[in-house]
N, C-alpha and C positions, 0 to 999 in steps of 0.2 A: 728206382731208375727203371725206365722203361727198356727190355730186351728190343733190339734188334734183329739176331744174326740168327742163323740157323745152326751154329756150334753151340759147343756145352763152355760152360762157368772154367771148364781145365784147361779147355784149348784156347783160351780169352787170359788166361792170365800165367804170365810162366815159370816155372818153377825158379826162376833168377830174379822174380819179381824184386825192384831197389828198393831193399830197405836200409840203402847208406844214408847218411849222416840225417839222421831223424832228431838229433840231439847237438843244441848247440853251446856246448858247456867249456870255456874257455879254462878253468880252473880244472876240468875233468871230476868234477865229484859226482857229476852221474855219467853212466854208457848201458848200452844195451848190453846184457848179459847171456844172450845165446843169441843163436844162429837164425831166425826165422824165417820161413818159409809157407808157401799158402798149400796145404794137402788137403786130401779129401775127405771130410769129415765123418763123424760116426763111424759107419762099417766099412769104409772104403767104396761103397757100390755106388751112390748118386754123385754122379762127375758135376752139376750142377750146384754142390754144399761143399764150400769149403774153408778152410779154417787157420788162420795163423796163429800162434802162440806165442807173445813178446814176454820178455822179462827184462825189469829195469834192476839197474843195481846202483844203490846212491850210498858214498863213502862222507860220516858227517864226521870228520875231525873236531867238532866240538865236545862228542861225546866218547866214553871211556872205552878202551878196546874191550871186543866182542860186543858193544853196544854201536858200533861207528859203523856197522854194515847193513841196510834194509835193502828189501826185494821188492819190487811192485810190477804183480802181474798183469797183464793185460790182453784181449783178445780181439781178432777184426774178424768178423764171421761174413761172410759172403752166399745167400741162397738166391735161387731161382725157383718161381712157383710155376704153376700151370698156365698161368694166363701171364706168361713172357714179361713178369714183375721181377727185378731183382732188389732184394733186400741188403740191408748192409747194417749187420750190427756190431754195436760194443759193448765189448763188458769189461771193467776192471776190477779186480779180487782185492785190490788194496786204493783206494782213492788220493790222490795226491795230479798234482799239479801236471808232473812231469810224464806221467802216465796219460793224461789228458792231451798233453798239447804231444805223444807220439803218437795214439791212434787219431788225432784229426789231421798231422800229416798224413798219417800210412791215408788215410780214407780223401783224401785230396787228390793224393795220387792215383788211385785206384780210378775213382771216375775220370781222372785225369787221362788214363790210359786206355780204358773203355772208352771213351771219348772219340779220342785222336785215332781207335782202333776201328770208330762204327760199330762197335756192337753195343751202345746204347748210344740215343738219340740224345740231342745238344742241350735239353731243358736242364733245368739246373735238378741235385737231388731232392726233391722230396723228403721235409723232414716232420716230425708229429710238434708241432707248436703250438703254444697255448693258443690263438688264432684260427687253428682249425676245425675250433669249435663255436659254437653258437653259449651261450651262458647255459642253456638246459643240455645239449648234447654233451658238454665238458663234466656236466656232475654223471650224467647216465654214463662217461665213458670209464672217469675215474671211478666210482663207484662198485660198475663191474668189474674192474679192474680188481679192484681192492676186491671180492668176493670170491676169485677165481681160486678154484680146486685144481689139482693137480699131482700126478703121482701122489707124494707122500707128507703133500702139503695143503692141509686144512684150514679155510677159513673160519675164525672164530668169533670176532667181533671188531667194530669200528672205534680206535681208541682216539684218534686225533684230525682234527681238518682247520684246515685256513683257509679261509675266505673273507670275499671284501664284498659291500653292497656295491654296485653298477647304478652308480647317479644319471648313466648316459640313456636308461631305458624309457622310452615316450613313455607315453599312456599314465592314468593314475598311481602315484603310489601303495603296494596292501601297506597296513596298517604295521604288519609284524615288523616290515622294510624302513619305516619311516622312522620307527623307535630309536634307530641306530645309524640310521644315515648322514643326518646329520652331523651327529660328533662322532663317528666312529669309521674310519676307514680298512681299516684294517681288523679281521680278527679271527683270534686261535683259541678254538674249542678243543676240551678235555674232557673225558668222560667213559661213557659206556653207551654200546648200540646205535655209535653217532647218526648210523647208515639210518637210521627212522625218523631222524630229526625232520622238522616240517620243513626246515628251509633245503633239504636236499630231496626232498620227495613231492609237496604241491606244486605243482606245473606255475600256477600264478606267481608265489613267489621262486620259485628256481628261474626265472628269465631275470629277476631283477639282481641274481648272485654271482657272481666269479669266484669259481672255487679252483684253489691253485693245488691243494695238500691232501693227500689222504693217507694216515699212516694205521696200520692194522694188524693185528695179532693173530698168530697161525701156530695150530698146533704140527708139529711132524711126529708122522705113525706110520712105522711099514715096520719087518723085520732089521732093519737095521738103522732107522733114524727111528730116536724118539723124544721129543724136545717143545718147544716153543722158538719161537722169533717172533720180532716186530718188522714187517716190511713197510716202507716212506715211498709213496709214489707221486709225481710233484711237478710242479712248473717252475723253476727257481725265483718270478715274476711275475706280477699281472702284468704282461708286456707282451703282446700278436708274436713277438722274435722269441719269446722263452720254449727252448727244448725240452721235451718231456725228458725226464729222470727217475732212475729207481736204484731204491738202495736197501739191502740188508740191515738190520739192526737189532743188538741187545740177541745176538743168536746163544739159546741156550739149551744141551746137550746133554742128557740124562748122563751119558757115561762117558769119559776124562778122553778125551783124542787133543792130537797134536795141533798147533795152530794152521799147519797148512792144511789139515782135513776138512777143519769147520771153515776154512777159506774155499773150499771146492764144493763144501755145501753148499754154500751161497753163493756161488757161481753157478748150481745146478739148478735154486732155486730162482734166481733171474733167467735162468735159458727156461723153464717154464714159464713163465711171464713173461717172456715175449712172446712165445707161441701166441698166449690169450692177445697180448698189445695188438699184434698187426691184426688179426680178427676183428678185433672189437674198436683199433681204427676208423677201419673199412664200414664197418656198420655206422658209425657216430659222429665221424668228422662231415665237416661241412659240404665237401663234395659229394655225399652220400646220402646225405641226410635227405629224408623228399623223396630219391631218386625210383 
């Protein structure tokens, strides 16, 4: 969303901001389980970052006590850059339905209120869909993506991608394209070093690919993570309307910690990844591409 105002991200939204009835559960098996509120993120000091912390609490009566209570966390993060761009992200630490459908109200309201308030302008938000790429900008973006380093999270190789041939591109078919286009619409490669494969690196054939999946294996090393994960970064569709996604997965932890640790791992390791995401957007997506 495009900044407006000449105020900070704190004075734009208040600390009463409505997070009522975000859930609409007539049975009451799910409610929000704390108080939420948008503060200031990291160290307190950039009144521009800020951050809410939702917790869902879902009671399943179908299963046996101390089994019948789950938690699903979730966060709406709010920043403002240099060049008067406001960001709006989310992350959820536990994936599930009900977690989904509160941060896309919390984030309806939000622009909703910026809106009505002027301090973003009326266009709608800006979201990273599979559409905002060209069939080569979409491999070079997820790609990078999948590559990116960070603190204490290493890339190590490309183990998985989905892609479909693009029957819609003019010009001759290459030959590699043709082998499979006919009867193959759809497909999911497995393996090793996928990232060198020909169809995501010749310029010729990556215009004739739509690559929706890239999923990659990362080691973690610093003084206090040392492990492996698999991170899925994805379009859930070859479809212009599909939102990027990214998820944690298969995270594994030299030494025995509680489940909500390695849940906050992978929540630290999506807030790197997005740092890379909106960078390497801005570089790749269609509006940019050229420019």
């Amino acid at each position: 969303m495009k900044w407006q105002s000449n105020g900070s991200l704190l004075d734009a939204i208040p600390h009463d901001f409505d997070f009522s009835n975000l859930i609409d559960d007539p049975f009451g098996t799910i409610s929000i389980d704390n108080a939420p509120v948008f503060t200031v993120a990291g160290d307190g000091k950039n009144t521009n970052h800020l951050i809410a912390e939702i917790t869902i609490k879902r009671c399943d009566k179908t299963k046996n006590l101390g089994d019948d209570v789950s938690y699903h966390k979730c966060s709406v993060e709010l920043k403002l850059d240099d060049d008067n761009n406001m960001d709006l992200s989310v992350l959820t630490k536990h994936t599930s339905k009900e977690a989904l459908s509160v941060v896309n109200k919390i984030s309806r309201r939000i622009h909703k209120h910026l809106k009505d308030n002027n301090y973003v302008n009326d266009e709608p938000i800006e979201k990273i869909l599979f559409g905002s790429f060209t069939n080569e900008s979409r491999i070079d973006f997820l790609v990078a993506m999948a590559k990116s380093n960070a603190m204490y999270l290493y890339y190590q190789d490309m183990k998985k991608v989905h892609m479909s041939p693009d029957e819609n591109v003019p010009g001759n078919i290459p030959t590699e394209i043709a082998l499979f286009e006919k009867k193959i619409n759809d497909l999911m490669f497995k393996g090793k070093s996928l990232d060198s494969s020909i169809f995501l690196k010749k310029p010729d054939l990556k215009k004739h690919i739509k690559l929706c999946s890239v999923t990659s294996r990362y080691e973690l090393n610093d003084d206090e993570h040392q492990g492996s994960c698999l991170v899925r970064i994805y379009f859930p569709e070859f479809d212009d309307e599909s939102e990027l996604l990214m998820e944690v997965e298969n995270l594994n932890i030299q030494k025995k910690l509680p489940a909500e640790l390695k849940s906050d791992i992978k929540l630290q390791i999506l807030k790197f990844l997005e740092i890379k995401k909106l960078d390497l957007y801005a570089k790749h997506s269609t509006k940019n591409v050229g420019a």
